[in-house]
N, C-alpha and C positions, 0 to 999 in steps of 0.2 A: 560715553565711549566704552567703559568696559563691562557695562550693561550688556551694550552690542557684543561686543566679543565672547560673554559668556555665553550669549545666545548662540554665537555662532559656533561655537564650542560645544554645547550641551546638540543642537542637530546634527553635528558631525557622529556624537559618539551614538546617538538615535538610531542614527540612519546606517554605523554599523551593526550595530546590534539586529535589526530590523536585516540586515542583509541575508543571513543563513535562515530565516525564514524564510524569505521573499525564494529563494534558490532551493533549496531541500527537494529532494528526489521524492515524487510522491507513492514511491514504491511502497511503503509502508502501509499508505493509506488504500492501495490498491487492494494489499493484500486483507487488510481487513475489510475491506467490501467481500472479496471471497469470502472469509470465513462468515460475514453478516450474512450475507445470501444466503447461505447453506442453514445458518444458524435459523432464520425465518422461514426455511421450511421444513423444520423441525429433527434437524441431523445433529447432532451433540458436537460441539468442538472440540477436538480434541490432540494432540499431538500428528495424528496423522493427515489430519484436514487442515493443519496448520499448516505442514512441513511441503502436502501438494498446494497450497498457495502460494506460497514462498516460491515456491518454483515455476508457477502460472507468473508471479509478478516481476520475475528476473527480466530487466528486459534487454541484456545483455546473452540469454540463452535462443535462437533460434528457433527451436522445439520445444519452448517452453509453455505453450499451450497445449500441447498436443501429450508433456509429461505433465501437465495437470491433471486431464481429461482423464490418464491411464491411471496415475494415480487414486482420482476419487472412485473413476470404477471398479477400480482393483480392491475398495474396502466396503462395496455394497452402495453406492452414492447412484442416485436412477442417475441415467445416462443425459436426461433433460436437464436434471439439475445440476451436473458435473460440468455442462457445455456452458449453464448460464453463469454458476462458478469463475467458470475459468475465463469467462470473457469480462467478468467482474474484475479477476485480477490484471 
């Protein structure tokens, strides 16, 4: 009996733990796809290519694809690469 109960015990605290994984925003992950993109065709990463993905991957900003785009073109990023960039993030 308290074999079972520890079990049942030890999946409980499991399957909290396992919880904030399972849910986490994958905003993060988004935005390192922009920067990986960009990085694969050979643009340097840097604060500023950081700072327009963060902004591509808000997804609480309406325009925030459209301040990605102005952002990477605004530091020399080709205009192809900033669109695939930014739909990355």
């Amino acid at each position: 009996m308290k074999t079972k109960r520890a079990a049942g015990v030890l999946a409980v605290f499991v399957t909290a733990a396992m919880l904030p994984l399972m849910a986490a925003s994958p905003a993060s992950a988004d935005q390192g796809s922009c920067q990986y993109y960009l990085h694969e065709r050979g643009y340097k990463v840097g604060p500023k290519i950081e700072s327009a993905c963060r902004t591509g991957s808000d997804p609480a900003n309406p325009g925030s694809w459209i301040q990605c785009y102005w952002d990477l073109t605004g530091i020399g990023v080709r205009s192809e690469d900033a669109a695939g960039a930014c739909n990355a993030a």
